[in-house]
N, C-alpha and C positions, 0 to 999 in steps of 0.2 A: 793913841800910843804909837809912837814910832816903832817901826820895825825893827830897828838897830839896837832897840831898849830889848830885846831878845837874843842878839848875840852874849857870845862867850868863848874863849878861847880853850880847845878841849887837843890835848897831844894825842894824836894818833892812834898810840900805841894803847890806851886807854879805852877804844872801840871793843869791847868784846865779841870773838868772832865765832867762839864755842862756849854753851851752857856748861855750868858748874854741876860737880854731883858731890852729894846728892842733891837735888834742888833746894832744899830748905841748908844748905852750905853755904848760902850768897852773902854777902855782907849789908846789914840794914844800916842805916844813918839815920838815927833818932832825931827830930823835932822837937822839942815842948813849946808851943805858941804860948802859954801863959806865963813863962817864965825866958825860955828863952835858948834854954836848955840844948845841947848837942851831945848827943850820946851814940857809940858805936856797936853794934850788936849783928849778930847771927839774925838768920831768917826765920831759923828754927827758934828765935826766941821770941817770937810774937805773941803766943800766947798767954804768955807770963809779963807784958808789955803793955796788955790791954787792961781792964778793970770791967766795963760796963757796958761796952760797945757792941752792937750787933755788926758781925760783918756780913757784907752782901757781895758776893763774883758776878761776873760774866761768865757766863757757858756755853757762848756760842763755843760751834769747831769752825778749826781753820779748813775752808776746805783744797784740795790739791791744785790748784787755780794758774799755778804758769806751766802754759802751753809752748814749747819750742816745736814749732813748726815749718814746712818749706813752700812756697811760690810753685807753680809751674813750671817759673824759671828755676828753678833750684836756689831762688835765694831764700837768705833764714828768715823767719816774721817769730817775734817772741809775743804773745798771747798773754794776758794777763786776766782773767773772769774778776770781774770787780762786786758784781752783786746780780742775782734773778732777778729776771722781773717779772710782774702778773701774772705776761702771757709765757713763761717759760722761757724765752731768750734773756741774754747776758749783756748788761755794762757791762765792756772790756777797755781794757787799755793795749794798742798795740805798739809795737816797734819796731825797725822804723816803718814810721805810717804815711811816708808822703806820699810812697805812687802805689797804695791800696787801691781796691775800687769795690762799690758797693756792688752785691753779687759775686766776687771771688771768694772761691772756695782754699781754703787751707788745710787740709785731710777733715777733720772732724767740723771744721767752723769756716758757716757760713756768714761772710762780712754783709751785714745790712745798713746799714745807716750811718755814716760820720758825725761825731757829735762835736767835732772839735778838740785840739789841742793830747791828739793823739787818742780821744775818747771814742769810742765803737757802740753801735747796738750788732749782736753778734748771734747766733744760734748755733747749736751745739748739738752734737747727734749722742744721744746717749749723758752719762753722766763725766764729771772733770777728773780727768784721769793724768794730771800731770805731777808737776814737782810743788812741795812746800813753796810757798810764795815770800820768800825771805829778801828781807831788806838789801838795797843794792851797795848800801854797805859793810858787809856779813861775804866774807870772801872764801871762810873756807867750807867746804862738804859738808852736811850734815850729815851724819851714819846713821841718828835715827828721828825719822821724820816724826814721831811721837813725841820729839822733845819739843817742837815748836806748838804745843798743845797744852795745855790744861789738864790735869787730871781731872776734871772735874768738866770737859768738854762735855755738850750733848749734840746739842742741832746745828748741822752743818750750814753754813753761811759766810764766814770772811772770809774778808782775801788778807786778814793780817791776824795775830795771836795778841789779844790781851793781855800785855807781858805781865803785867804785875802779878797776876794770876800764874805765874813759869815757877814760881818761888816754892808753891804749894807742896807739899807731899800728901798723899792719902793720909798718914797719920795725922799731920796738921787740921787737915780738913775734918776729920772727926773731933779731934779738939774744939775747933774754930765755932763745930755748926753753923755755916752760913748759910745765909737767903740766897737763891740765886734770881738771879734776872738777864735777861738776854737783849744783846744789842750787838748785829753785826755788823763789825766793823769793815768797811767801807772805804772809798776814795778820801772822805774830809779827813779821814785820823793821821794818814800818813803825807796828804800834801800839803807842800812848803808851800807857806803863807810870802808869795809876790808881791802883791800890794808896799807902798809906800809907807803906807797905816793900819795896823793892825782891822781898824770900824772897815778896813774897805774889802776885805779879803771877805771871800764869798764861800757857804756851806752848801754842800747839794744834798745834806739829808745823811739816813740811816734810819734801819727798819730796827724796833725795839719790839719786846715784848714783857709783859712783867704779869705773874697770877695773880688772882686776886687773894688768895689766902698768903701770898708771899707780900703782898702790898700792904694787907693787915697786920702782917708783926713790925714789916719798915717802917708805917706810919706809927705804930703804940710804942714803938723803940726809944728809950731814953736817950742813949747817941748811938750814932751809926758809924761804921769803918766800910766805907766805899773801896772794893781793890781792883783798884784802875781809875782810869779818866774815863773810858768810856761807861763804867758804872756810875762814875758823877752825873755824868751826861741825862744815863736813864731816870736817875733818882728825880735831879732837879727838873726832869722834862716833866713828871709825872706827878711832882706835889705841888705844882705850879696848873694844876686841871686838866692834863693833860691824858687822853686816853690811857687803856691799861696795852694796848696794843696799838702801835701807830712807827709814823715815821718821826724822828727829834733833826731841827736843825739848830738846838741850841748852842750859841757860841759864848764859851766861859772865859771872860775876859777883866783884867783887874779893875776892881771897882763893882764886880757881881756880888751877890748877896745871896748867901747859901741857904736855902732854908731846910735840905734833910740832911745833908751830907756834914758831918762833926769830927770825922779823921780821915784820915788817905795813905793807902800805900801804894805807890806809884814809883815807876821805875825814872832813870836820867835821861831824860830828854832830849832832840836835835835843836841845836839852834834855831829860832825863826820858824819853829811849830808852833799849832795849835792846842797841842799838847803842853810846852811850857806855860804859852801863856796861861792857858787853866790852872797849873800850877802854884804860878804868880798870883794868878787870883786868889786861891786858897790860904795861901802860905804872907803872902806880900812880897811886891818884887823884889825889895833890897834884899831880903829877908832870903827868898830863893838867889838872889846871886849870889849870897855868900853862902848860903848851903852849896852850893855846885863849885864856888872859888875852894871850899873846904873839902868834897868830896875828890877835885882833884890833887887838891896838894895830899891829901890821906889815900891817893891811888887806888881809887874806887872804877870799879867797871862800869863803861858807858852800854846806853840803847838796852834795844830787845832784849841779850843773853847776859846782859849788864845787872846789876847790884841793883839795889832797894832802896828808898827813903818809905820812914813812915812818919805824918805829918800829925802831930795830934795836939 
């Protein structure tokens, strides 16, 4: 697939740069795949939306993860904690990272290793005590760092918020009853796919986690409502044989074959992500270009603090 089969022309002003209240106030753009169906709705009407579907979140938390830091020299280095590893030091992303050097100290983080392409092994004294790690398109303040979270957050791990899951209100969630499962989201969910060709673009992973009493209702479930991409991700990594705990490099690309995942709410997507394309796979491309040609002509909010589709 060509890369270019994942643009779209999105105005500007259509970026959303602050969340909606109350959360379940967002606006959903209904799907019917067997018909064909577009329909516009509240977020708060999901459960009146649904019939039979078990839904299943993500629960990772985001955790505090950019580090604004200074050089010896006094210049700035912005600090990004991308994911723990084993031994307790950090994937980091840093910036600008040309004339780092391995063994410079930044107040709390020690630079260990270059990985390339501004990627760090990093160590960290104590726990991340920085700011929301919010998209570098997202320009104004957050006032409350709890809103780039889930209610329904538990174990600390990304460096990005499972947006679909932003939509949620604790009332919802008691409605919904959902499964949860955990998958921290990581470096692949938010970088832009370079490559020429979608087959050539490359995953490094992400750490999942799923119970096994929560894996037993997912699998006996007549259909499933995945809320997110990164819950497709856990789904299909793990009905495919895949441990109940492990890391997924799985890449959902049009032409995949779904075999737990049977609805999606999932938020609007960046151009020339990995995230579309899963989309695309779910939905069908033409099929997602004109849902996104229709949510901007109907002035729907884009990304993270952006508006809802639910794909059923």
């Amino acid at each position: 697939m060509d890369i270019a089969e994942l643009d779209y022309e999105l105005p500007p002003e259509l970026i959303a740069q602050t969340p909606v209240e109350p959360r379940d106030s967002s606006r959903l753009l209904v799907y019917r795949r067997a018909g064909g169906a577009i329909e516009h709705h509240l977020a708060s009407a999901l459960p009146r939306l649904l019939s039979r579907e078990l839904v299943v979140v993500n629960d990772t938390r985001v955790v505090p993860a950019r580090l604004r830091l200074r050089r010896e020299t006094g210049g700035a280095v912005e600090i990004l904690l991308v994911e723990r590893l084993d031994d307790g030091s950090w994937e980091a992303l840093a910036r600008p990272a040309g004339r780092l050097r391995p063994g410079e100290r930044l107040g709390p983080v020690e630079l260990v290793e270059p990985l390339g392409a501004g990627r760090w092994t990093v160590r960290l004294e104590g726990e991340p005590d920085g700011q929301a790690p919010l998209p570098p398109y997202i320009h104004e303040p957050l006032r409350d760092p709890g809103r780039y979270q889930t209610v329904y957050a538990r174990e600390a791990g990304s460096a990005a918020a499972p947006t679909a899951g932003l939509h949620l209100t604790p009332e919802l969630v008691e409605r919904l009853d959902p499964v949860r499962v955990t998958l921290h989201v990581g470096l692949d969910t938010f970088r832009p796919v370079t490559a020429p060709r979608l087959e050539e673009h490359e995953l490094h992973g992400e750490r999942y986690s799923v119970a096994a009493e929560a894996w037993e209702r997912i699998a006996a479930a007549e259909r499933v409502l995945a809320v997110g991409t990164t819950t497709v991700r856990v789904l299909e990594t793990v009905v495919r044989g895949a441990p109940l705990d492990g890391r997924t490099s799985l890449f959902v690309t049009p032409g995949f074959e779904f075999q737990r995942v049977d609805a999606l709410l999932t938020n609007f997507h960046l151009p020339r992500s990995t995230l579309l394309a899963l989309v695309m796979a779910f939905a069908g491309v033409e099929e997602t270009r004109e849902l996104y040609r229709v949510a901007v002509a109907e002035r729907y909010r884009f990304y993270s603090f952006g508006d809802a589709m639910l794909v059923l």
